[in-house]
N, C-alpha and C positions, 0 to 999 in steps of 0.2 A: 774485726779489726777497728781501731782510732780511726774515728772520721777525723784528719785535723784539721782540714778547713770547717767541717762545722763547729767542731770545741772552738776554734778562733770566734767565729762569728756569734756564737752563745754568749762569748766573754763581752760581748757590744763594747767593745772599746775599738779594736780595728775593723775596717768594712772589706769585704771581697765585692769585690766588680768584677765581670768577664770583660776580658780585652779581645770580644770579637759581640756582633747583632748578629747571628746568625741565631735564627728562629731556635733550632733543636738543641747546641750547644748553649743558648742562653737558658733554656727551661732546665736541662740539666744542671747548670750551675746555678742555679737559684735554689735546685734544692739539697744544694752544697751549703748554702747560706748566702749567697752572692745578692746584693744589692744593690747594681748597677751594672751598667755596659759602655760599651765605647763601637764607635763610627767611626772611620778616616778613610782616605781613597784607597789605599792598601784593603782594608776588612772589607770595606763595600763590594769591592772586585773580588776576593775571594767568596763572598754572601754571594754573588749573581753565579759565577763558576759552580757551587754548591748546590744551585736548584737552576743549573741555565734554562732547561726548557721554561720553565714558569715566566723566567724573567726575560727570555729572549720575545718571548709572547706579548708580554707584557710592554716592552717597548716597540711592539709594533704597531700595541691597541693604543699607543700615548703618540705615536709617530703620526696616526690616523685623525686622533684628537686633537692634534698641535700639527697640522701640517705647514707651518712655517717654522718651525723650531729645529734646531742644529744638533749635533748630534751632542757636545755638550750640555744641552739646554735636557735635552731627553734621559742621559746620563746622569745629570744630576738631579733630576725629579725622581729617578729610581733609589740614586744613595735616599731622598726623603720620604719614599714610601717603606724600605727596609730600615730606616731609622724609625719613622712612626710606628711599625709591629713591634721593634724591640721596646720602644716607649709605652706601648698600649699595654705588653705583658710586665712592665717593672709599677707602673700608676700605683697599683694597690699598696707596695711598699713605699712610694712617695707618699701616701696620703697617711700612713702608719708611722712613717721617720719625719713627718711635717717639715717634706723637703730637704731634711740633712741628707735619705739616701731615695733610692730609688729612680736615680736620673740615669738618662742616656745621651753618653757624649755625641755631639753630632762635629765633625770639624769645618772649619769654612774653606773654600776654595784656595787651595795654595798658587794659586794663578792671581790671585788679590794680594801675596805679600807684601808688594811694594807700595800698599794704597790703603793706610789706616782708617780713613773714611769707608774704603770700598767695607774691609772687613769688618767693622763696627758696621755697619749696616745692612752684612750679611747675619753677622750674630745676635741683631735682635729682631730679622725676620725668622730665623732657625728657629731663638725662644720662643716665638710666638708661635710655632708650629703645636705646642703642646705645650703644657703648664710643666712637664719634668722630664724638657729638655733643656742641656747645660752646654755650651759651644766653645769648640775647639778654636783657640788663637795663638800664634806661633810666638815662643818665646823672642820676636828679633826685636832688633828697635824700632819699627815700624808700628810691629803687634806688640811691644810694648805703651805704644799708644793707644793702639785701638782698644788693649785690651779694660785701660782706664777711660774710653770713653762708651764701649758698653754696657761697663757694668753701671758705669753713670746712668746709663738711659733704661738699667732694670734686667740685661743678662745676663745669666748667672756665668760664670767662663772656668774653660778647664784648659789652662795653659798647656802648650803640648809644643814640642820641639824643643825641649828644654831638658840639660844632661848637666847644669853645674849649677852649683851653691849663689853665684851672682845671676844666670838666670832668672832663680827661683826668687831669692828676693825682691831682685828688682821688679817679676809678676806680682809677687804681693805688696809689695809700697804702691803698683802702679793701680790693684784693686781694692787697697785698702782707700787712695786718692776719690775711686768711682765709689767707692761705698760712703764716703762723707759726702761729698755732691749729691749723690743722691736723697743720703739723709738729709742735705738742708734743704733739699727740694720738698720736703715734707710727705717722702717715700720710707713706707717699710721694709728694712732690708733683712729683717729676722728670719726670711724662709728662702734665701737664695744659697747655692750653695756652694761656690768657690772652690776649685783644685787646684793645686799647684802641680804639675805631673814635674818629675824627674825619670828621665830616660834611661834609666840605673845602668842595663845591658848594652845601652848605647855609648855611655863616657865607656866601660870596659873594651867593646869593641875598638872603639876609637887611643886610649892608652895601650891597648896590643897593636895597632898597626904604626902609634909612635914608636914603639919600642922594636918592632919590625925593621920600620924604615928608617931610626935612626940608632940601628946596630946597637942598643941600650942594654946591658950587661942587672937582670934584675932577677931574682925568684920570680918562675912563672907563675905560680903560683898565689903570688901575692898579685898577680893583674887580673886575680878575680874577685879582689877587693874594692876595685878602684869606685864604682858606681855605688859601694856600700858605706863606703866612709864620706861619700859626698853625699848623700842622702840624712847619716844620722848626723853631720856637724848643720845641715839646714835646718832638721829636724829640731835642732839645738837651738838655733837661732830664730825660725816661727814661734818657739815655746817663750825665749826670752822674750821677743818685739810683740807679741800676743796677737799675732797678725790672726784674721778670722778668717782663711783659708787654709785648708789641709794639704798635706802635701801626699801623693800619691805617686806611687811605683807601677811604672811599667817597664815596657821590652825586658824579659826576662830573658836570662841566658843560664840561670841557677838557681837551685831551691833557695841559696844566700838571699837570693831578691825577693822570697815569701818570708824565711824564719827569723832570717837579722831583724824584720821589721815589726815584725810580732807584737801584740801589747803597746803601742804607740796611737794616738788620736790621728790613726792616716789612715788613707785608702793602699790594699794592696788590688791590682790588676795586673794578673796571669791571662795568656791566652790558656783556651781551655786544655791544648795538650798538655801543658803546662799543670793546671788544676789535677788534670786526672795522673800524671804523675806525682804531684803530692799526697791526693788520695793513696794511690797504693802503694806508696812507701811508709802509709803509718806514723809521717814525721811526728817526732815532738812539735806540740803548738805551743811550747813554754815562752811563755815572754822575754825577749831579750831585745827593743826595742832602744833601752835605756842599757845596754852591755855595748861599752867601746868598742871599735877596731883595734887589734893589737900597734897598740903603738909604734911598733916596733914595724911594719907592716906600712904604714901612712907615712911614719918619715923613711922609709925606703922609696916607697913611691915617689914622694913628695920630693926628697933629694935628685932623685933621676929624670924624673918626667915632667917636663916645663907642664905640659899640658895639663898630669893633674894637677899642678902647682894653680894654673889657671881656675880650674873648674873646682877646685876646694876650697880659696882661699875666697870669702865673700867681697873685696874690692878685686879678683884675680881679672877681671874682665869689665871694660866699661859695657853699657850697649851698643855704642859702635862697633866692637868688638864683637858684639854675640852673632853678627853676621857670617864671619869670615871663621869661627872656630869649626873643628871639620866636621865635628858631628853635626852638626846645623846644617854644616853643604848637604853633606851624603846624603840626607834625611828630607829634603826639602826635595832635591830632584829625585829620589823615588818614590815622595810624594807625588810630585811632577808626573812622575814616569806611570804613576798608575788611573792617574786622569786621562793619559794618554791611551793607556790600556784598556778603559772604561771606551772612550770615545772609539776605538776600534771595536771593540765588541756590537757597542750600536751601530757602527759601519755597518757591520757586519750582516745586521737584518736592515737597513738601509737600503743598502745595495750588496746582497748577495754576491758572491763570486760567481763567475760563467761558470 
């Protein structure tokens, strides 16, 4: 059968990244073609569930070595030791992509949102943990600050919380900003490597529960467009502004969020169930990166749904704004929520239950 995620990856124009560090599913997708990975508090908590004995141990022997350290503190040493393995197995292809691939996304502490300094200062001690790692910054307008003052100081950034066409831009005007500072700082910025993530499966989520909750008369059918027409019109718009960051796809909720994107200078990132379902369905890996949304389809959408009118239209949103749209809520507190999750888990060998 078609491998198609490797015929994609032979064609070296789109990259595959795994949308999880988990040690075994990340060696599998690499020799899928995959070229990168991704960390957040959600995969890290899944990675520790995956091999708990290992890692329950493991934070016991750091509890022992840190006997002053909270269970945060212990929590998040572990997200950087399971980001470092996934980092240590991708290196070889960072040193073969010089930097364009082979990075593993680390994210910062969504407990820092409200503190651009804090996060800018956690993403360039994250970079400094390994030469090809690249840090997670929350598309708000906070992390739209930060994310222009790390890349100033030399981080390379993978915008994340980010699900509309003003998002995305506004991440790359604010690191195309860090990339001129930098450069006049009489810094090399040729091997850094910039993502712009869009949260494809996330605007859809988010346009089915408008149209949910505000009784909204549309083809269902077409509300599993919505994350794909806002990806190829930004897509559109990076290509025209020559911004030197890529834009990449995550939260999958459809093959639409691997094959629409096909053939395009972006990153696609599936979780791996996701990958191995593309596998064996054999998809066509035909490019159609540069093939419209049926028009007909977007101004349906577009007509009915303020929301995607928001997230498509590139002034739809200031950054004031990017706070309060609801995919940024939802997504931020179970962010939250899985820090929370992480921190019990170390309770847990902390202080045992009776």
């Amino acid at each position: 059968m078609t491998s198609p995620l490797q015929t994609m990856a032979d064609a070296g124009v789109t990259a595959l990244w795994n949308d999880s560090a988990d040690p075994t599913e990340l060696s599998t997708a690499m020799s899928w073609g995959a070229v990168g990975a991704t960390c957040n508090p959600v995969i890290a908590v899944q990675c520790v569930k995956n091999d708990l004995p290992r890692w329950t141990t493991r934070m016991a022997e750091i509890a022992a070595e840190r006997p002053t350290a909270g269970e945060s503190e212990i929590g998040w040493q572990v997200v950087e030791e399971i980001s470092l393995e996934a980092a240590a197995l991708l290196h070889p292809i960072f040193v073969a992509h010089d930097g364009h691939n082979g990075r593993l996304s680390m994210q910062t502490d969504p407990r820092l949102a409200r503190d651009a300094r804090a996060l800018a200062d956690q993403a360039v001690r994250f970079s400094d943990l390994a030469e090809n790692i690249i840090v997670k910054i929350p598309a708000t307008q906070t992390g739209i600050d930060a994310i222009e003052q790390a890349v100033a100081r030399g981080a390379s950034i993978n915008v994340t919380v980010s699900f509309s066409v003003p998002q995305a831009v506004a991440a790359a005007e604010a690191i195309e900003r860090g990339l001129r500072a930098r450069e006049a700082a009489g810094h090399d910025v040729s091997r850094m490597g910039n993502v712009v993530t869009i949260m494809v499966g996330r605007l859809d989520d988010w346009v089915k529960e408008c149209v949910a909750r505000d009784e909204i008369e549309i083809d269902p059918a077409h509300l599993e467009w919505s994350g794909v027409a806002a990806f190829k019109n930004a897509y559109r718009i990076f290509q025209e502004r020559g911004f030197r960051s890529r834009l990449l796809s995550a939260a999958f909720r459809n093959t639409l969020h691997w094959s629409e994107f096909v053939g395009g200078d972006v990153v696609i990132s599936p979780p791996f169930a996701w990958q191995q379902k593309i596998q064996a369905t054999g998809a066509d890996a035909a490019p159609r990166m540069d093939v419209p949304v049926d028009p007909a389809i977007v101004d349906a959408l577009y007509a009915a749904v303020p929301d995607f009118r928001r997230a498509y239209d590139v002034d739809g949103m200031t950054p004031a704004e990017f706070d309060t749209f609801g995919a940024t809520r939802k997504t931020l507190r179970q962010f939250l929520g899985a820090d929370e999750e992480l921190d019990q888990l170390v309770r847990d060998v902390l202080i045992p239950a009776p």
